[in-house]
C-alpha positions in Angstrom: 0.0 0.0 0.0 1.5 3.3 -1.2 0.9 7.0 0.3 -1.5 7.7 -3.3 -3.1 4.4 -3.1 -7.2 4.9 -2.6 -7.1 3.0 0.7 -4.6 5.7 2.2 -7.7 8.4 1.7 -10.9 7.5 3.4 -14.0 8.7 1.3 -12.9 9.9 -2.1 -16.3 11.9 -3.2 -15.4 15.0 -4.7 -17.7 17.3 -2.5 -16.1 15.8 0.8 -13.0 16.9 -1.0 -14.2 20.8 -1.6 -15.7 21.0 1.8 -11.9 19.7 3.6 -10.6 22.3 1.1 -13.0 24.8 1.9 -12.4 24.5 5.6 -8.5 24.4 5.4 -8.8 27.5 3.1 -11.3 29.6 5.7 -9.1 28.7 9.1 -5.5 30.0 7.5 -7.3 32.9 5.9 -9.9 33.7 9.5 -6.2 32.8 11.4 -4.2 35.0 9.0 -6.6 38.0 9.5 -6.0 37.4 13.2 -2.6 37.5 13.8 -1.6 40.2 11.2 -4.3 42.5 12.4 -1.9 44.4 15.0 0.7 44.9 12.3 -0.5 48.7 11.5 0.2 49.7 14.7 3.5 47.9 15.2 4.6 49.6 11.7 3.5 53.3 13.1 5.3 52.8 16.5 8.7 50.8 14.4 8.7 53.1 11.3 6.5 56.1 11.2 7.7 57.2 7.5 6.6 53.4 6.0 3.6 54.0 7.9 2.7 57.5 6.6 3.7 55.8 3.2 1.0 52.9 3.9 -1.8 55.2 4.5 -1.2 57.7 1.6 -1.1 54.5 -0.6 -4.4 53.4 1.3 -6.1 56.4 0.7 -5.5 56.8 -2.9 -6.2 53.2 -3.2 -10.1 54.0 -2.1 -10.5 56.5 -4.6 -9.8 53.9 -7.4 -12.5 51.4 -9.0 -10.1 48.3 -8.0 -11.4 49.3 -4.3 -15.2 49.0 -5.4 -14.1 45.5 -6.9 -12.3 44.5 -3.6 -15.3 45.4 -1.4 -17.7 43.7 -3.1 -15.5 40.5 -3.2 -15.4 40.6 0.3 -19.2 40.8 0.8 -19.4 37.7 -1.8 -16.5 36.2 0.7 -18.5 36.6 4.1 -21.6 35.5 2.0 -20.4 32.5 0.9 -18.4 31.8 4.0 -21.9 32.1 6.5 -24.1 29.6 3.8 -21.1 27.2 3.8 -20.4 27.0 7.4 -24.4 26.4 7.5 -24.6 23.8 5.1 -21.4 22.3 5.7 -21.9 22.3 9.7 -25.4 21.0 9.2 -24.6 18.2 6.6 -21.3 16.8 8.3 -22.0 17.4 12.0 -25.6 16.3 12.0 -27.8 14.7 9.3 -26.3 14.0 5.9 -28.8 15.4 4.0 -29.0 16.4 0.2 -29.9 20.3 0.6 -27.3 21.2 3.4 -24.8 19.3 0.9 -25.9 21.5 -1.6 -26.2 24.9 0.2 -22.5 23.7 2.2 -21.3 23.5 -1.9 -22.9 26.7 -3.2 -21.2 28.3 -0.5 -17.6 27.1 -1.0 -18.1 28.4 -4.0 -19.3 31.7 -3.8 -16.7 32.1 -1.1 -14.0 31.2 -3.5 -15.3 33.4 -6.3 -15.5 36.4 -4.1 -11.6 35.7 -2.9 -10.9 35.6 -6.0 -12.6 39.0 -7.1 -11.2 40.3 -3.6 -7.4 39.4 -4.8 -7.6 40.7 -7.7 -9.2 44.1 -6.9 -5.8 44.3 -4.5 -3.1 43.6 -7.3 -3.1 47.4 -7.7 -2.2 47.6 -3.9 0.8 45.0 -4.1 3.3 47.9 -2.9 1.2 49.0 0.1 1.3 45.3 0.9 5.1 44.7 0.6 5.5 48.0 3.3 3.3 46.8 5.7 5.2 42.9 5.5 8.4 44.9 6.2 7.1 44.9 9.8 7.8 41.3 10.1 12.1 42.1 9.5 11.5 45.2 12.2 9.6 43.1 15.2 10.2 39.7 16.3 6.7 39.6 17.6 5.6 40.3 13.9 7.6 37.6 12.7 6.2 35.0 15.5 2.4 36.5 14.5 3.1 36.0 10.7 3.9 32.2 11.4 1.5 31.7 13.6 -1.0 31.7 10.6 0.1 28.7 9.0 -0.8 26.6 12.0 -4.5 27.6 11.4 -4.5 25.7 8.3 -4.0 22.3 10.0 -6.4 22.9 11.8 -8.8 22.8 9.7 -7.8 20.1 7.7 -7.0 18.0 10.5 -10.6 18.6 11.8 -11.8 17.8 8.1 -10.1 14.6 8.1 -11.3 13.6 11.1 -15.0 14.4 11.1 -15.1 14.2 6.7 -12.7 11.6 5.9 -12.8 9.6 9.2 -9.0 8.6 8.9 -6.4 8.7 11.3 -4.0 11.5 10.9 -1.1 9.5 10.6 -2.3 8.4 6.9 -2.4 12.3 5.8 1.4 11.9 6.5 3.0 8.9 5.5 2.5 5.5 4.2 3.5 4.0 7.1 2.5 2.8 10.8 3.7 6.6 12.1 5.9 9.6 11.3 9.3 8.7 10.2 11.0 11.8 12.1 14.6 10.1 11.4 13.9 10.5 7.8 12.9 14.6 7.9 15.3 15.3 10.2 17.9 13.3 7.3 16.6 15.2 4.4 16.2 18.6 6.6 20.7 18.3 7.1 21.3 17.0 3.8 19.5 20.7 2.5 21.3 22.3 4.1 24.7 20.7 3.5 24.0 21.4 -0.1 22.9 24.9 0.3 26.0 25.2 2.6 28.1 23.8 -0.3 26.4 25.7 -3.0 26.9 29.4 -0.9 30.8 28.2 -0.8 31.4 27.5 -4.7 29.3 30.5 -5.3 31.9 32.5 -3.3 35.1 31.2 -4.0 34.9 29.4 -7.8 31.7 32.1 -9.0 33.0 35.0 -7.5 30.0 36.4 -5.6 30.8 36.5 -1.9 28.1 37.5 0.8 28.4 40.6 2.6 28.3 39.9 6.6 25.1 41.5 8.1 25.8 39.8 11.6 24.2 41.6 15.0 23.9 39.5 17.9 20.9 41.5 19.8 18.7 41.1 16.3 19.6 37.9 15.0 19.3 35.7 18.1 15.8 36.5 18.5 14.6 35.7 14.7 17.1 32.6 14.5 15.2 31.3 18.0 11.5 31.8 16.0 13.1 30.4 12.4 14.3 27.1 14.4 10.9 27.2 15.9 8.2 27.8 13.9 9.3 27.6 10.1 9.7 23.5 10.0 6.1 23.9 11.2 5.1 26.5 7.8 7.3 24.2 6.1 5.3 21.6 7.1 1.8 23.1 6.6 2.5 23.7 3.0 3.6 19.9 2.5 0.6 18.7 4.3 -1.7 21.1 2.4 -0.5 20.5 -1.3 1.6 17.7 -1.8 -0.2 15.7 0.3 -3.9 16.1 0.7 -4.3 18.2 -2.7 -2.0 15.6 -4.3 -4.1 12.7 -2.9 -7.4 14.3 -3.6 -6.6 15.1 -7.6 -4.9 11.9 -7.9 -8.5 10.1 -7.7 -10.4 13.1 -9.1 -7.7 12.6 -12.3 -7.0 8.7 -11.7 -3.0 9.7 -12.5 -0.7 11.4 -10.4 1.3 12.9 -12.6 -1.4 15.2 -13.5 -2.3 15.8 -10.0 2.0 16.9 -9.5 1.9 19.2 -12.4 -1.5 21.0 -11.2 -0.4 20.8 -7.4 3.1 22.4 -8.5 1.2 25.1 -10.7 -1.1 26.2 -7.7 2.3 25.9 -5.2 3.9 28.3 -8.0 0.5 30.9 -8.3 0.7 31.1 -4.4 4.1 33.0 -4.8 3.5 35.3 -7.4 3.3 37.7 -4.6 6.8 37.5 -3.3 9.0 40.3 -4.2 11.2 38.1 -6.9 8.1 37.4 -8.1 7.6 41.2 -8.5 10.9 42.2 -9.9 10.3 39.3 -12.7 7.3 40.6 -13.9 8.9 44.1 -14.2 12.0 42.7 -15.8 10.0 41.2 -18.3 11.1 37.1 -17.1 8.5 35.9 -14.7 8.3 32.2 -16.4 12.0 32.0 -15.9 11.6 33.0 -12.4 8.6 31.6 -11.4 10.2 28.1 -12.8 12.4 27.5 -9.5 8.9 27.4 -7.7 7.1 25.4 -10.2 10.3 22.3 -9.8 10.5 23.1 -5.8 7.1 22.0 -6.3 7.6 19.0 -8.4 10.6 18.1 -6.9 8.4 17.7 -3.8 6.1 15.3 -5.1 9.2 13.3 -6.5 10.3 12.9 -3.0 6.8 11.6 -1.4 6.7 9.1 -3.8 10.7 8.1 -2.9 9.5 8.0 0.8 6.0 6.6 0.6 5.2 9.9 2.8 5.9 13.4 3.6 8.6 13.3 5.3 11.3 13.7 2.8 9.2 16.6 1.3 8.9 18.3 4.6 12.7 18.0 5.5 13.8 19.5 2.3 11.5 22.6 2.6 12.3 23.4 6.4 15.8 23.1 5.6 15.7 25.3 2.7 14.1 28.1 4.5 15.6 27.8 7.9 18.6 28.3 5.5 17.5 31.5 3.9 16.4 32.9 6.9 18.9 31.9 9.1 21.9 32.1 7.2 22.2 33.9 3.5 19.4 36.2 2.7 18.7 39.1 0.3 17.4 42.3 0.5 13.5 42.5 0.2 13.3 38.5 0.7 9.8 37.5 1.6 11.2 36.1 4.7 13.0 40.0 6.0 15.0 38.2 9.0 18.3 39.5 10.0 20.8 36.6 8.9 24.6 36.1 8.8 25.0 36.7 5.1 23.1 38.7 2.9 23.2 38.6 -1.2 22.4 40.5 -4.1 19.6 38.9 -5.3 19.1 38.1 -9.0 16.0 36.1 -9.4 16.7 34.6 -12.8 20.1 33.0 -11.9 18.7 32.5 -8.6 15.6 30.1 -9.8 18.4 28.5 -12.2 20.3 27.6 -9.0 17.5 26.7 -6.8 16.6 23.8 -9.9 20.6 22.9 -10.0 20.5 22.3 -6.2 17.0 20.5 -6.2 18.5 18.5 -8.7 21.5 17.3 -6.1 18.9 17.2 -3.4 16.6 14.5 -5.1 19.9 12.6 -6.0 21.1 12.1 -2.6 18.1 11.1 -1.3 17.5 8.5 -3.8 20.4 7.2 -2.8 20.1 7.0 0.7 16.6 5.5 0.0 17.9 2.7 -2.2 16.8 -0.1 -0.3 13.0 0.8 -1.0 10.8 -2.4 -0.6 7.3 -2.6 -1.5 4.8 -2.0 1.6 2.6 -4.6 2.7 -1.2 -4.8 1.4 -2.4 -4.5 4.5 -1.5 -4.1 8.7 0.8 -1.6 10.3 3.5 -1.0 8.2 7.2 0.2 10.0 9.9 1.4 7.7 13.4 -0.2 9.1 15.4 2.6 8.1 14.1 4.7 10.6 14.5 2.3 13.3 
């Protein structure tokens, strides 16, 4: 039995499928709203000129049509968001009838189409955005709030795999009996021996050394919350896409190929709000840049089905942002933390690198996974490897 296999995924109808969706979409947006909410003031007490920036921009967004656009996405969002928590509540926590199914369904989507309408009435407003995220490289307390909102996410999928799925949360993991922790914690050093590697051929063969950005009384703090909490966003993100998106298309497709290209797409869209994202689409190359996500993406499917599970996946991606974050980052990185190193950023080479190094990443660990044996068809299942 393999991580994709049908019997891994409890009940496979497609509406049970858009209302776990719908539910792990609603907590990380209702827990993002949260925990960013106080960032306005901590901007106006930290930087006073960004936040005098932040309101002109806010003001003159209002006087635009894209503001009319925003609000009324929002009222289509809270709409759709009170008929589906009706329906859905209704449906899955007390009888299974036909019309709460069907009012829990119109209401996902009507939710969806007025985020959608709300996002798009804010692409004018990207720059306001990027001011008020610099917050997060200013406060330590912004940075712990701004993690804190991937959390939220499991929790609603956990809850609708639970109460929807009626599987045991070990299955949305791995494969096997229970989390291989040996095997993330393998993957996590081997990306970072590579990114290590990579950052000491790029400054002694390449010729681009890092400038040292080091202070003690700034770094400690962020490093602590990095250590912390990013395995944990890391992990969210693994959890979310490659596994219960991936497992969910898989059957709605019946191949999993297709469900690693469309999974890898949608990990690629949710980025096209970074900053290098940004500076792509004004330099004209945003395919090339947006590339490195799209191959992060499918690199991570690769390694589930090395592993038979997440755990490989989830390794690779903590390391690679602890890294960043930690270690070597650039000016206006999505992640602002004061690190050792920073770099000039250049996000064409950069998303050539981040393929190269993916690359390397996926070879080592096929290696060390060479002795992969089929799984039993059925019973507990225990991977030796990580004894």
């Amino acid at each position: 039995m393999h991580y994709y296999d049908r019997e891994q995924n409890g009940s496979v109808r497609w509406y049970d499928w858009i209302a776990v969706f719908w539910l792990t979409v609603m907590t990380w947006v209702i827990g993002q709203m949260a925990f960013t909410m106080p960032f306005v003031s901590m901007l106006e007490e930290l930087d006073p000129e960004a936040a005098q920036q932040l309101n002109e921009l806010s003001m003159a967004f209002m006087e635009t049509g894209d503001a009319a656009v925003t609000g009324l996405g929002g009222i289509l969002f809270l709409t759709g968001l009170i008929m589906a928590a009706i329906g859905y509540g209704i449906h899955y926590l007390g009888e299974r009838g036909k019309s709460s199914q069907i009012v829990g369904l119109i209401g996902a989507v009507i939710t969806f189409l007025g985020g959608g309408l709300y996002l798009a009435g804010m692409g004018e407003f990207g720059e306001a955005n990027t001011i008020l995220m610099s917050v997060i490289g200013l406060s330590p307390v912004a940075y712990l709030l701004m993690l804190l909102t991937f959390p939220a996410a499991l929790v609603g999928l956990y809850l609708g795999w639970k109460i929807v799925h009626a599987m045991p949360l070990t299955k949305l993991h791995t494969a096997w009996s229970g989390f291989r922790w040996t095997r993330a914690a393998q993957a996590f050093a081997i990306m970072w021996a590579v990114l290590a590697s990579y950052g000491l051929i790029a400054t002694f063969i390449m010729g681009s050394p890092p400038e040292m950005v080091f202070d003690a009384s700034r770094f400690l703090p962020f490093a602590f919350l990095s250590i912390l909490l990013l395995p944990v966003q890391s992990a969210t993100e693994e959890i979310v896409v490659r596994g219960y998106m991936n497992k969910g298309l898989t059957h709605w497709f019946g191949n999993k190929w297709v469900a690693f290209v469309l999974t890898s797409g949608l990990f690629t869209v949710l980025h096209l709000a970074n900053p290098e994202a940004q500076a792509g689409a004004e330099a004209g190359n945003l395919p090339i840049v947006m590339s490195g996500y799209f191959f992060f993406g499918f690199a991570a499917c690769l390694m589930v089905l090395i592993d038979d599970g997440l755990e490989s996946a989830i390794g690779v991606h903590a390391g690679n942002n602890t890294f960043v974050a930690i270690f070597v980052n650039y000016e206006n990185s999505v992640l602002p933390t004061p690190s050792v190193w920073q770099v000039q950023a250049d996000p064409t080479s950069d998303s050539i690198s981040t393929i190269l190094i993916l690359c390397v990443v996926l070879g080592l660990l096929y290696v060390t996974r060479t002795r992969r044996r089929a799984l039993p068809t059925a019973g507990p299942t225990t991977d030796p490897s990580s004894l």
